[in-house]
C-alpha positions in Angstrom: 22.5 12.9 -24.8 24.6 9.8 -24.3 21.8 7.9 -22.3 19.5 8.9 -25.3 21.5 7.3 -27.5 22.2 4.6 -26.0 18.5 3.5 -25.8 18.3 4.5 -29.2 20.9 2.0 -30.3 20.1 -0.5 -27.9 16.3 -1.1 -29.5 14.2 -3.5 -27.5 14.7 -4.2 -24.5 16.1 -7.5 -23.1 15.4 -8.6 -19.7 14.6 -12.0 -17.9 11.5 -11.0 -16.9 11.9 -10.6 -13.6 11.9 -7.2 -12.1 13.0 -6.0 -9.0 12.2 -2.7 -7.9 13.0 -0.4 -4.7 13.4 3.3 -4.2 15.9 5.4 -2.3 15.7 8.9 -0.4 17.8 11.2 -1.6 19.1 15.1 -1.1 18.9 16.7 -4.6 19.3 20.4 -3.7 21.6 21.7 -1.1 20.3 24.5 1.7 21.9 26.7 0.0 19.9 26.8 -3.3 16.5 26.8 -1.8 14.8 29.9 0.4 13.5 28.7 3.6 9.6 28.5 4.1 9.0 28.7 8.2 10.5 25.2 9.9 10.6 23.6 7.1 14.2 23.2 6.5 15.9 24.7 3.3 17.2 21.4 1.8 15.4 19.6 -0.8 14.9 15.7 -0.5 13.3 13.3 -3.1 12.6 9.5 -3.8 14.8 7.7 -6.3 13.1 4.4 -7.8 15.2 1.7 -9.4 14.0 -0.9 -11.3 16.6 -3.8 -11.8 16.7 -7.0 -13.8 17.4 -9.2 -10.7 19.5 -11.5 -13.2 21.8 -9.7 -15.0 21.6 -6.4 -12.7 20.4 -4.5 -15.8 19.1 -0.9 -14.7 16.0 -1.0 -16.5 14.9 2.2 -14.9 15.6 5.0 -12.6 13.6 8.0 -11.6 13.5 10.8 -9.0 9.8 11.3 -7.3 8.6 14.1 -5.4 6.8 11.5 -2.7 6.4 8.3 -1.5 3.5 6.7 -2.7 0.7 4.9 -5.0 1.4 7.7 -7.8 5.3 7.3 -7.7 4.6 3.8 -8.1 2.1 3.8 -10.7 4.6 6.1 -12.7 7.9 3.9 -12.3 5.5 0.8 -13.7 4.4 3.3 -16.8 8.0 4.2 -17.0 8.7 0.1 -17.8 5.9 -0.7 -19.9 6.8 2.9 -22.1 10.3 0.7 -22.6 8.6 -2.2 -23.9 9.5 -4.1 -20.4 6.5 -6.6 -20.0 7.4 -8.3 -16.5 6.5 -11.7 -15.6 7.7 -11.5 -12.2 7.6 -7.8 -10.0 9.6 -7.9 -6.6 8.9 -4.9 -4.2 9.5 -4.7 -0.2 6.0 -4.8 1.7 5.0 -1.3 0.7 1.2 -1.6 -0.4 1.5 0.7 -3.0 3.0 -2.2 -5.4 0.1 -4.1 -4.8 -2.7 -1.4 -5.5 -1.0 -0.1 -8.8 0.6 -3.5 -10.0 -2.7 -5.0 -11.0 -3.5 -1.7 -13.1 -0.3 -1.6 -14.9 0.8 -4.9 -15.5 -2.2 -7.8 -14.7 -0.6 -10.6 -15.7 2.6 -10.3 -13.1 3.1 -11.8 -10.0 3.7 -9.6 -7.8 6.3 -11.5 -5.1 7.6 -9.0 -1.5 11.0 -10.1 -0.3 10.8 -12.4 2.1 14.4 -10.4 3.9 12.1 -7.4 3.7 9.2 -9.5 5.7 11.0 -10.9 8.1 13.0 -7.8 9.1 9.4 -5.9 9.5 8.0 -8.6 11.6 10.8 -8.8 14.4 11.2 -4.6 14.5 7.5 -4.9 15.2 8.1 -8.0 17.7 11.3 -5.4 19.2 8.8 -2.5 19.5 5.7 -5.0 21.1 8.2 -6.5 24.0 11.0 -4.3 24.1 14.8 -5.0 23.7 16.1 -8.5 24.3 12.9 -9.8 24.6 14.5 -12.9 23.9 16.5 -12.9 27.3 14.0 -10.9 28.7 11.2 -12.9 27.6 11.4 -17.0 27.1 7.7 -16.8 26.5 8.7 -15.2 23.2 10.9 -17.3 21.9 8.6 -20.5 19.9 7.0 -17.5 18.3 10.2 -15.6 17.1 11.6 -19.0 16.1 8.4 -19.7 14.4 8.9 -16.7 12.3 12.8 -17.4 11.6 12.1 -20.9 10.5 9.0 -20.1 8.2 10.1 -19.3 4.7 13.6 -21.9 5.6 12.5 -24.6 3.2 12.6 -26.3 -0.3 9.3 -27.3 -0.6 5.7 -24.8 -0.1 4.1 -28.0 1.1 6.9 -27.4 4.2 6.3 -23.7 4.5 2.4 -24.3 4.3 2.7 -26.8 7.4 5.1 -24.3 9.2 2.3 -21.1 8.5 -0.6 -23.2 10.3 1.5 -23.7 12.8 2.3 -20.1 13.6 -0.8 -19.4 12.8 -2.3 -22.0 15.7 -0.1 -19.8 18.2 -1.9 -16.7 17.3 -4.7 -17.5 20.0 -2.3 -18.1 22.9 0.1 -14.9 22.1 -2.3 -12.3 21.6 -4.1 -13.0 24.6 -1.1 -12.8 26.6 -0.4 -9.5 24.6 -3.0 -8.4 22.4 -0.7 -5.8 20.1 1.0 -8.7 18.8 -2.4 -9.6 16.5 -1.0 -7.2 14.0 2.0 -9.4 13.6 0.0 -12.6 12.8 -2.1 -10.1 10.7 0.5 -9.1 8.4 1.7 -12.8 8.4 -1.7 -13.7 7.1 -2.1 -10.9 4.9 1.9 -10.5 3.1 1.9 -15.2 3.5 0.1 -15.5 -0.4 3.0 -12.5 -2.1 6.0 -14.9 0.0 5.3 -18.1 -0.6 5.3 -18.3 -4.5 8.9 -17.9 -4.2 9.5 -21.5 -2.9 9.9 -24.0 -5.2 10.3 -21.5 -8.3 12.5 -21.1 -10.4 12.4 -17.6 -11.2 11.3 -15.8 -8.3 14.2 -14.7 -5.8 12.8 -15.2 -2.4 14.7 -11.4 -1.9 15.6 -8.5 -3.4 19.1 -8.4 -3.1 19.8 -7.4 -6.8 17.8 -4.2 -6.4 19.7 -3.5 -3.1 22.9 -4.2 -4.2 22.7 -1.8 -7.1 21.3 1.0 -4.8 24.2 0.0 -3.0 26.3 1.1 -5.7 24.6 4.4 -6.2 24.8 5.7 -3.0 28.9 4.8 -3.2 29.0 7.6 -5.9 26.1 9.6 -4.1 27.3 9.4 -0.2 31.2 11.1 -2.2 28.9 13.9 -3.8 27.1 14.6 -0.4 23.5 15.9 -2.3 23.6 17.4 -5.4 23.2 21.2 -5.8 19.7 21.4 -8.2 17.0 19.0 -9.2 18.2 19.6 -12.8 21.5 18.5 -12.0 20.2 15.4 -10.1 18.1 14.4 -13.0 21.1 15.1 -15.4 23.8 12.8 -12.9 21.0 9.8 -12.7 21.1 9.4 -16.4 25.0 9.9 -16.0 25.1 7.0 -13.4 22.7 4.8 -15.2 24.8 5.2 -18.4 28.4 4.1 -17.0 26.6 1.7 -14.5 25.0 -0.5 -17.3 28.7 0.1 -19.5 31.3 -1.1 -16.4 32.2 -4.6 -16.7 31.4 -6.5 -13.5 35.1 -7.7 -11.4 37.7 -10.5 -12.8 37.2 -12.3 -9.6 33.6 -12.5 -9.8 31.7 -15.7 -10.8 32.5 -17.0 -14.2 28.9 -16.6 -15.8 29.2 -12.8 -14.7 32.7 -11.6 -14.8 34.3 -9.4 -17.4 30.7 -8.4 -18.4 28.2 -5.4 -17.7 25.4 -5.7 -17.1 24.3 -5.0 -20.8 26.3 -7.9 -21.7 24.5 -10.0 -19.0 21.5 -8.7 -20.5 21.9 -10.1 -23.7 23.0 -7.2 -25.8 26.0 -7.3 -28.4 28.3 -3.9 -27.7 31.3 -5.0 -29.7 29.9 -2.2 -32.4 29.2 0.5 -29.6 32.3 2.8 -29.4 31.7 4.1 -26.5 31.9 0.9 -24.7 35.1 0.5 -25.1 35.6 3.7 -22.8 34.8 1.2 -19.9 36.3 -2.0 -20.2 39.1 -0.7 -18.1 36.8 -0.1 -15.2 35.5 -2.8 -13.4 32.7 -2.9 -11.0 32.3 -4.9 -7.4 32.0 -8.7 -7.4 28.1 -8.8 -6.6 26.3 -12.0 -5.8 24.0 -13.4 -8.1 21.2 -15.8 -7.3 22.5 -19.1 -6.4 21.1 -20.3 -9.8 21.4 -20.4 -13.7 20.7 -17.1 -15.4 17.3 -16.9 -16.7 16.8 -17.2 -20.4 15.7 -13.5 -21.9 12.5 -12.7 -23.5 
């Protein structure tokens, strides 16, 4: 009932814009509380999808879905715009989901993928192509995996353009040498367009750290609980988290622009009048880092 009041006093919703969103998997029901059904084990797992203001760490949303896929996305989107949350900017990892459903929901965002997220797919893939070490093992290798390191390390999209056809030119060379390494440069070609926009913006965060860093935060309270016992009692402790999450002031140590503050305050939102705010000013969350940039002004 808190949570629902909250929103209620709350009214329209501030944000910057900009949302980040990412999903976790998580146990909601223990063995005990579910009969087994052949090998399928007893437990009972489900998807948890955040959707974060990447500016002021808002938790704009956060819901538990059965799977992983175009509908769960499609429904976290329809859970924002139900909220009044209009997004100019969407971050996701490279999931294609986002970019299927994004369009159909919200046709004016750009959609940007975290370039971390890329860059971390690309070298498992390189790991799994040439093994282990294939950077001792392999000296062959190494232009291309440099390549790939140096792409997106610039202040300018002119830069990473020139750096792109570059890679790009090697494609020829490499996959003849190996030919499973195409679907590298493919997914280079394909993800480059959803990357790029993030240079030389300045609103886009070439990751999505804040999303990640507030999962982070969950799964401290989460990994303590080990699961939770029913899927009503998961849905009821999201709402629980997502209440004293947005409430906790952020650390005294942290940067000035964030600390002392939740991140309702960050959001824009005056809780001198909310009593129940007051209840958390003596608690005092992590010092997480912002972008290395000025907070973006609400809309």
């Amino acid at each position: 009932p808190a949570a629902t009041c909250l929103a209620a006093y709350l009214g329209v919703v501030r944000t910057s814009g900009v949302v980040g969103i990412d999903d976790k998997w998580i146990l909601v029901c223990s063995p005990s509380a579910v009969r087994p059904h052949g090998r399928r084990p007893r437990a009972v797992w489900r998807y948890a999808y955040f959707a974060i203001d990447v500016y002021s760490y808002d938790l704009l949303a956060l819901e538990l879905y059965p799977q992983h896929n175009d509908e769960a996305v499609r429904l976290i989107l329809l859970e924002l715009k139900a909220k009044g949350i209009r997004p100019r900017v969407v971050v996701s990892d490279l999931d294609p989901a986002y970019g299927r459903m994004l369009p159909l929901v919200f046709p004016n965002a750009v959609h940007h993928e975290c370039i971390f997220h890329a860059l971390k797919f690309w070298f498992a893939e390189m790991t799994t192509i040439y093994g282990r070490h294939y950077l001792e093992k392999m000296p062959a290798v190494v232009p291309l995996h440099d390549a790939l390191t140096n792409l997106f390390h610039a202040q300018t999209q002119k830069t990473v353009r020139q750096r792109f056809a570059d890679l790009m030119a090697m494609r020829e060379t490499y996959v003849a040498q190996t030919p499973a390494i195409a679907g590298v440069f493919d997914s280079v070609e394909r993800h480059f367009p959803k990357l790029v926009n993030a240079i030389e913006s300045s609103d886009i965060p070439r990751t999505n750290n804040a999303t990640e860093l507030v999962i982070r935060r969950f799964d401290q309270h989460y990994q303590v609980m080990c699961g939770l016992d029913t899927l009503e009692s998961a849905k009821i402790y999201l709402r629980v988290f997502e209440l004293v999450y947005r409430l906790t002031p952020f650390a005294d140590d942290g940067r000035p622009e964030i600390r002392g503050k939740s991140p309702l305050e960050l959001a824009g939102y005056d809780l001198k009048s909310l009593p129940i705010a007051n209840f958390f000013t003596q608690l005092k969350l992590p010092t997480l880092a912002l972008e290395d940039k000025k907070l973006v002004p609400v809309t």
